[in-house]
C-alpha positions, 0 to 999 in steps of 0.5 A, a space after each residue: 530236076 533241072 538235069 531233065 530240063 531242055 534249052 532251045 533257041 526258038 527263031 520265031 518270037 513265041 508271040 507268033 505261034 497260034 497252035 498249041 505247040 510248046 512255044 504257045 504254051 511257053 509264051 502263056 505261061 510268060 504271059 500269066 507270069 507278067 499278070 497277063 501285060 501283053 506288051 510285057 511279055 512280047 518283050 519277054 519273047 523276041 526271036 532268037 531267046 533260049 528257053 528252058 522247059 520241062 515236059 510235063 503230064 497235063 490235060 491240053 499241056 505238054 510243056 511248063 517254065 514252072 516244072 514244080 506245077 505239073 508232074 513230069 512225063 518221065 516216059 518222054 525223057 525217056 524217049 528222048 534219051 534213046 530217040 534224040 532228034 533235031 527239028 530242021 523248022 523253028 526250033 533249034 535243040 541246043 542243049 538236052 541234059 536228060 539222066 
């Protein structure tokens, strides 16, 4: 399971992001780890952190820091085999190990 893992650099603190994009769902997931301590997990998520990730199958979710909660969407791992491509904004792709 960790080969189909992804590890980003994310430039931007995930504290900051209010759309229910990936870093959201990351820091969320922080913060429930940190029984929801606020100042706790923000020190968990400055700028510039690597995060490791899987995608996942889930209503309102794309993305888990605890793969063993949510099935995995094998059908994105296989895109992303075939159609690998780095966003220019906030989030640079730094390693991707999908088999």
């Amino acid at each position: 399971m960790d080969k189909l893992s992804f590890s980003l650099e994310f430039k931007d603190a995930l504290y900051t992001h209010t759309r229910n994009d990936t870093q959201k769902q990351i820091y969320t997931e922080i913060l429930e780890d940190c029984d929801n301590d606020v100042q706790l997990a923000n020190s968990k998520c400055e700028a510039g952190r690597v995060y490791r990730y899987w995608k996942i199958k889930a209503k309102y979710r794309k993305a888990t820091i605890h793969p063993k909660k949510y099935e995995l969407d094998m059908q994105k791992y296989k895109e992303g085999l075939f159609n690998h491509k780095t966003s220019n904004t906030s989030i640079r792709l730094l390693v991707s190990q999908i088999v």
